[in-house]
N, C-alpha and C positions, 0 to 999 in steps of 0.2 A: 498307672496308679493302682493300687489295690483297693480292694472292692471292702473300706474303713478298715480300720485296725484291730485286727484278733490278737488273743491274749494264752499262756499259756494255762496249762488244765492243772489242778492240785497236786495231780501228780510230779509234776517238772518242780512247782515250788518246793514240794518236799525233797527234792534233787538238787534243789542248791541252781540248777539252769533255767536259765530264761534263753539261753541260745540253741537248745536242744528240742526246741518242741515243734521244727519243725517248718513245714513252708506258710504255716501263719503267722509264724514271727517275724516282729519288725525288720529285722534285718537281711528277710530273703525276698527274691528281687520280684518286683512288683510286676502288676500283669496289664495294665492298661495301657495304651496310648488311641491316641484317635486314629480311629479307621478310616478318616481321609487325610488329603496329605496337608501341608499348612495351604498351599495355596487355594485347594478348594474348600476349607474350613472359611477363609478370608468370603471366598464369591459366595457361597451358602449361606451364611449365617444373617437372618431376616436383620438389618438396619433398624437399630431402635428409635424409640420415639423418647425423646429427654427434657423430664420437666424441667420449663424455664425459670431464672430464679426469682423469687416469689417478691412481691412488692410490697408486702406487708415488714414489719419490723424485723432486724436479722436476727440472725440464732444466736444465743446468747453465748458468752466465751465464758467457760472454767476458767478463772483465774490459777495461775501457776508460775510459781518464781521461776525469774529466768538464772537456765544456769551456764556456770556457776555463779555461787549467791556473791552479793557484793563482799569485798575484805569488812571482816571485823575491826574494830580497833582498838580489841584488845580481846585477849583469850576469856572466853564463859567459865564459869567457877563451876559452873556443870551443863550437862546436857538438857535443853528444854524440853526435850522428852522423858518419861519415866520409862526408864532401862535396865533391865535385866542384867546387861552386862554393857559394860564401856571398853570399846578398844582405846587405849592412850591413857596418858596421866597427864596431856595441857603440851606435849610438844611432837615435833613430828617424829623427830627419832621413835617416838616409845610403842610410835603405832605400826607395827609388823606384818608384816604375812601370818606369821606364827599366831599369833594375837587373834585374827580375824578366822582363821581354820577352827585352834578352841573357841571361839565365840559361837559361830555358824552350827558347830558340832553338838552343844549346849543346848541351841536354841534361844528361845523368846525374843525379847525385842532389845535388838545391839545400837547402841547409837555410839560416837566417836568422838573424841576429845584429844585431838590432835593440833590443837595451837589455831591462833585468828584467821590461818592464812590459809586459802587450795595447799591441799596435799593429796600426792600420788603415794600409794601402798604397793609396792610391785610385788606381788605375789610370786612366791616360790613354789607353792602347792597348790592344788584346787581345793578351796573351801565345799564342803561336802555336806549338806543335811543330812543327820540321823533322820529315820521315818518314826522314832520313836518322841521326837519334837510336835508339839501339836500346833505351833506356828513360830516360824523363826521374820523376825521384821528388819531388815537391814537397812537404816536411816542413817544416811553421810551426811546431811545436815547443808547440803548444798556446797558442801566446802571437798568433798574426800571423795577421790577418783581409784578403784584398783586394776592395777594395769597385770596382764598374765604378761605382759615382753614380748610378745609373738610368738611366745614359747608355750601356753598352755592353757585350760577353759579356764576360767575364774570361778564360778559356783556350780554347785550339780545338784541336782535331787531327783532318786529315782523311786518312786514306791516300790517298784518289783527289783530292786539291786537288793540280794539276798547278803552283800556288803555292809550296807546301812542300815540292815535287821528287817527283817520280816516283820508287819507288823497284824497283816488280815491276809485270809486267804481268798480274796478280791483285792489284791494291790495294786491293780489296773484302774479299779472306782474305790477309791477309800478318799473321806472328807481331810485328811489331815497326812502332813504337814500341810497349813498352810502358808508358803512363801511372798514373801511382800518385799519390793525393792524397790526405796524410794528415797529423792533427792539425793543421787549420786551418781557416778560416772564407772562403766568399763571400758577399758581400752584396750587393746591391741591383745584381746583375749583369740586364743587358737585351737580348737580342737580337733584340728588335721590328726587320723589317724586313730581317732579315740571311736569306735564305731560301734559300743556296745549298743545296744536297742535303737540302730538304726543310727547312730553317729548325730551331727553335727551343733551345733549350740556352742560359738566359741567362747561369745560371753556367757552363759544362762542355758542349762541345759536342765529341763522338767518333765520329767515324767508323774502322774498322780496328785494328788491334793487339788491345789488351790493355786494358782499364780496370777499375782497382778504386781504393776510397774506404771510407779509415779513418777512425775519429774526426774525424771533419769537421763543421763545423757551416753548412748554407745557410739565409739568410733574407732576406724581400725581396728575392727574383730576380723577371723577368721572362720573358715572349715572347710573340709576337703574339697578341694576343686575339679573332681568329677564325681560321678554317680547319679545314679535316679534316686529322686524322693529323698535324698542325703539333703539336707538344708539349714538356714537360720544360722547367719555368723553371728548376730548379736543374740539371737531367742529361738531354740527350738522345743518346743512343747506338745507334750500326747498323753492322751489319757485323764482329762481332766473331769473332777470330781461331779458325778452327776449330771455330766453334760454341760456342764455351767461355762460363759465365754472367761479365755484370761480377756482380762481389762488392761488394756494401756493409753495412760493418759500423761497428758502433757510436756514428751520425753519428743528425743532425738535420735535420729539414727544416721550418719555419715561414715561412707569410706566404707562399709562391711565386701567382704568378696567371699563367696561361698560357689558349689557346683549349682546349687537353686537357694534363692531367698536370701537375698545380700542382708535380707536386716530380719527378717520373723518367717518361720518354717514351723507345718504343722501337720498331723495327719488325724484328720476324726476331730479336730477340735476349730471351734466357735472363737471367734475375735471381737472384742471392741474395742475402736481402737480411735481415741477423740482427742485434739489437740494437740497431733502428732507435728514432727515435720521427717520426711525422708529422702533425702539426698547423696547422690556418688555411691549410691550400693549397686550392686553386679550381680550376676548368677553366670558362671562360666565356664559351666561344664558345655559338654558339645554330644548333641547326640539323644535329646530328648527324653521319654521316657514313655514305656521300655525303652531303651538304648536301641540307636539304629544297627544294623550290622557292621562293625567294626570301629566302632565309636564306646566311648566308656559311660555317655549316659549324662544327663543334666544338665544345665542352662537354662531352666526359665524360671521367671518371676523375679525381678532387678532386684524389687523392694521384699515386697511379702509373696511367698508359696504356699500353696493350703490344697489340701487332698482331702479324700475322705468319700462318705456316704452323707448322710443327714447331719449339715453343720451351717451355720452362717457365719459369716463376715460383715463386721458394719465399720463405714470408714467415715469420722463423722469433722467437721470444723477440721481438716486437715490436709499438710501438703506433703503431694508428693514430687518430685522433680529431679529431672537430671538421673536418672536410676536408667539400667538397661541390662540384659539379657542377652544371649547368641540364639535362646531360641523362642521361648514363646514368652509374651507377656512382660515388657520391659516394668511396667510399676508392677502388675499384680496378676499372679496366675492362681485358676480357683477353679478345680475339678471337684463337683461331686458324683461319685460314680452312677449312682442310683437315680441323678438328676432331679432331689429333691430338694437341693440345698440353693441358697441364695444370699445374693453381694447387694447391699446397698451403700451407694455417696452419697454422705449430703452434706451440704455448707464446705463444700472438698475441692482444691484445686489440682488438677492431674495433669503436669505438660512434661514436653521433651522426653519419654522415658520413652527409647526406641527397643525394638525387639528385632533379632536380625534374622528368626525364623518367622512366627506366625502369631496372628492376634486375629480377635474377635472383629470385625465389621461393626463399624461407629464406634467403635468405643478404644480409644487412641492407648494403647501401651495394657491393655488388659486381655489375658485372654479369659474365655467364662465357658464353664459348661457345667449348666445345676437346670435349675428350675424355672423356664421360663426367661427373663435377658436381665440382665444386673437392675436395680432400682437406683437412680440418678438424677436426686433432686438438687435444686438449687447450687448445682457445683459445676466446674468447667471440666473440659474434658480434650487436650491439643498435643 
């Protein structure tokens, strides 16, 4: 893992490259891995001690529609949101690929008028934020799923993609766009091969601003199935605005397969992550990170991967299950290099997520190296 994530200097931006600056860029190959080997990580690591859960009244639940929303019965004369732009005109035909690229591209807040019923948008292109948008809101309304085919990512935003315009000469921390994705579905989004600033994100790929994700549902996403620190089939995000966590609440993750992070991949950045569920995501690369000697590199973290220096992780009122790894950390692998960062469960249930290489001692499908031993309240851990 690299010791958080460097940025390039004003000079590279006045160059148009972000892949030119060098062995700080995201994209060249990282220098960490642990100096002992997984099995004596396993015997070494002090057995935590895990608060039991508490007997006082339980944590309270976010309310959040399950999705998809129930069938309408009959199509809305319009969007109950106030929208900048509508994709559709009230049936499914009208709601395009094409349609949601100029939307995305525009900015503000899109919401969709595609008829009473679930409708799949199969995208032909990836929808792309200008950085020159100061928040783009994408609201499917619980009804509208867009699918890449297995063919391609579904949304992108890169502060530093000199593509989408320059917009500060700090595009690494700049407040805006901020991107918001909520009440809707990606599916079978892919971005195997697409490896600018570090690659993977097959649904949702962020670099800069702001990212958070409501009521969402991802499944069968992809991204390339080897590398180190390549991750996130459904979410990969870096460089967010001020340090600040992306937020995800009340959403799903199923089915993702990536080299690390079957469903959220990160490096240098902060998670919250409450009312999840994470299920049948993988990491399956082979060969850890650094890459062993003759191996291409990657495999841990089933669910979520997170790297970095000074960052946290909170996993709160949520499940994770069934997820797994070939090498470290079948639900959740969480380096920080500097060992100041820190993971907390709470109100969380964490089973079955096997790891075929190495995990932290007591603490079943995770592996952990920050600050001291994960924080583990009131949640199971099998």
């Amino acid at each position: 893992m690299r010791p958080g994530v460097a940025f390039c200097a004003l000079a590279a931006i006045a160059a148009l490259s972000v892949t030119a600056c060098g062995p700080n860029n995201l994209a060249s190959p990282p220098a960490h891995q642990p100096s002992t080997s997984p099995a004596t990580l396993i015997a070494t690591t002090p057995t935590p001690t895990i608060t039991p859960t508490r007997s006082a009244k339980p944590h309270p639940k976010t309310h959040h529609s399950t999705y998809p929303a129930p069938i309408r019965s009959s199509a809305p004369a319009a969007p109950a949101i106030h929208a900048d732009h509508v994709v559709g005109d009230g049936t499914p035909a009208s709601c395009t690929s094409q349609a949601v690229v100029t939307a995305v591209a525009e900015g503000g807040v899109i919401a969709f008028s595609c008829g009473p019923r679930p409708v799949t948008i199969a995208m032909t292109a990836t929808a792309k934020v200008h950085n020159t948008s100061s928040k783009v809101v994408l609201d499917g309304g619980g009804l509208v799923t867009l699918s890449g085919g297995g063919a391609r990512r579904i949304l992108y935003m890169d502060t530093c993609d000199p593509a989408q315009t320059w917009t500060t000469s700090h595009c690494q921390d700049q407040a805006t766009p901020a991107l918001t994705v909520e009440n809707i579905g990606f599916a079978d989004g892919n971005s195997t091969g697409q490896t600018y600033d570090g690659g993977g994100g097959g649904a949702i790929f962020d670099r800069g601003g702001e990212l958070s994700v409501i009521d969402s549902h991802f499944s069968g996403n992809r991204c390339d199935s080897t590398g180190p620190d390549l991750g996130g089939a459904a979410v990969r995000a870096l460089s967010q605005y001020g340090n600040r966590p992306v937020e995800v609440t009340g959403s799903t993750f199923t089915g993702g397969v990536c080299s690390n992070g079957g469903a959220l991949s990160s490096i240098g950045v902060s998670w919250v992550i409450k009312d999840c569920t994470f299920t049948g995501n993988q990491a399956i690369g082979n060969g850890a990170n650094p890459a062993k000697s003759g191996t291409p590199g990657g495999g841990s973290g089933g669910a979520i991967y997170t790297d970095g220096d000074t960052y946290t992780v909170t996993v709160d009122n949520s499940v994770i299950s069934g997820n797994s790894a070939r090498e470290g950390g079948g639900a959740l692998f969480f380096v920080s290099n500097d060992k100041t960062g820190t993971l907390t469960i709470e109100y969380s249930r964490l089973s079955k997520n096997p790891n075929a290489g190495f995990a932290t001692a007591g603490y079943p499908g995770i592996f952990f190296l920050g600050k001291g031993n994960p924080l583990v309240l009131s949640s199971s851990l099998s």
